[in-house]
N, C-alpha and C positions, 0 to 999 in steps of 0.2 A: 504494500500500500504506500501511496506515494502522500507527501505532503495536501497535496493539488487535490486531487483525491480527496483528503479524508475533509479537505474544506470543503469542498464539492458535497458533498455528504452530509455535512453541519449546516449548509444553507439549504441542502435540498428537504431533509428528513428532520430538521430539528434539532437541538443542545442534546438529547437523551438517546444516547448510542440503542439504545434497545429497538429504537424506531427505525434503525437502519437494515437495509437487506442483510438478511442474516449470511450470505455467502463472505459479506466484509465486516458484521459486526466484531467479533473476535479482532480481528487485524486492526479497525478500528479503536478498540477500549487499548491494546496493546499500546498505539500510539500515542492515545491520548495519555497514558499512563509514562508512558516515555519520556514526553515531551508537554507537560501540562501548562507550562509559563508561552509555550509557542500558539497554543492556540487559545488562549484565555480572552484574548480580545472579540472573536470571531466567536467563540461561544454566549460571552456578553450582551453583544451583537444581536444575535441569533434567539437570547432568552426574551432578550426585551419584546422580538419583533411577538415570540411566542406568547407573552403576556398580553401584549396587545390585542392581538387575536383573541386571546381565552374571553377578554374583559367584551366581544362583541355578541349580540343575542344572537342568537340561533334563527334563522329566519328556514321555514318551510312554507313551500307553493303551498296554496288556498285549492280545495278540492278541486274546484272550478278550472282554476289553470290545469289542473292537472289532468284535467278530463276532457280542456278544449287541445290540449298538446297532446292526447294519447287520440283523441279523433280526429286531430289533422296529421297524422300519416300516414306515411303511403301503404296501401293494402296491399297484401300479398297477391298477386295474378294466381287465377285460379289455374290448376295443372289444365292442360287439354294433354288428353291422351295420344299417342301415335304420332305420326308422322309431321312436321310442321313445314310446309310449301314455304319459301321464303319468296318477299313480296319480288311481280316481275318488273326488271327493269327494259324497256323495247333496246334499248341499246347495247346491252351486253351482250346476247350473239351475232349484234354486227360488229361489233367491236372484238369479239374472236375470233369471226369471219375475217376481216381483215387484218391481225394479228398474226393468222394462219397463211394468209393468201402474201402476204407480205416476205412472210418466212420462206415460201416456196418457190416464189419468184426470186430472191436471194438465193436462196440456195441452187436452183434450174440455172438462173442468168451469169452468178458470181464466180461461182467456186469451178467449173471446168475452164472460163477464162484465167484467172486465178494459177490452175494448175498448169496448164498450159504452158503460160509465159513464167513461169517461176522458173529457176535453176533448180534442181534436187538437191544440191548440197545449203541451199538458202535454205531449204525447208527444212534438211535436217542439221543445221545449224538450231534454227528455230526452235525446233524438238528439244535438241539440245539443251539450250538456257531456259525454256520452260520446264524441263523436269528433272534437269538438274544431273544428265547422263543422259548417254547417246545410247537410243533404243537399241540403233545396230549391233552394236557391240555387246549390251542387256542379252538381246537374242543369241546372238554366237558365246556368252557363254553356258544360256541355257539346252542350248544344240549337241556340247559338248559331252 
């Protein structure tokens, strides 16, 4: 437990270590036993703010609020069973229609030009520095 820490702990939980997460209460009263002049100010601090609070009434909602707050939310959607259509958009399979028709025409138009005018050692260069080792040679060891 670090100093930082255990002040963190004093502002967040209160003067009375018992109030702290029990995973660091121990670590805590250790410290504070360690070093009780270091943090005596920050606990002073910390009681006052706790007195103050004590000294305020207790205020609890009026049935009413508490009954116009539990009727304004939101209600659960009743289950529907089976299957649920989700709503149609008219645009989404033209919009896959040409998504697809795009891709094919690329692929049709692109790629045997492409192949064509390329050198094979550009391409397997390419290969190459994209995976980090030359297929060719991948293959002839596995041939072996």
């Amino acid at each position: 437990m670090t100093e930082d820490r255990l002040i963190e702990l004093i502002e967040a939980w209160g003067a009375d270590p018992s109030a702290f997460p029990e995973a660091e209460r121990a670590a805590a009263r250790a410290m504070l036993a360690a070093q009780p002049a270091r943090f005596a100010a920050v606990i002073a601090e910390v009681r006052a703010l706790d007195a103050a609070l004590a000294r305020l009434p207790e205020v609890l909602p009026s049935a009413a609020l508490t009954e116009a707050l539990i009727a304004s939310a939101p209600r659960a959607r009743p289950a529907t069973g089976g299957f649920r259509v989700p709503k149609f958009f008219p645009w989404a399979p033209a919009s896959g229609l040409a998504a697809l028709a795009a891709g094919l025409f690329m692929g049709v138009m692109v790629a045997p030009a492409a192949s064509a005018s390329s050198d094979t050692s550009e391409v397997e260069s390419v290969l190459e520095h994209a995976l980090g080792y030359d297929p060719a040679a991948f293959t002839e060891v596995l041939s072996e």
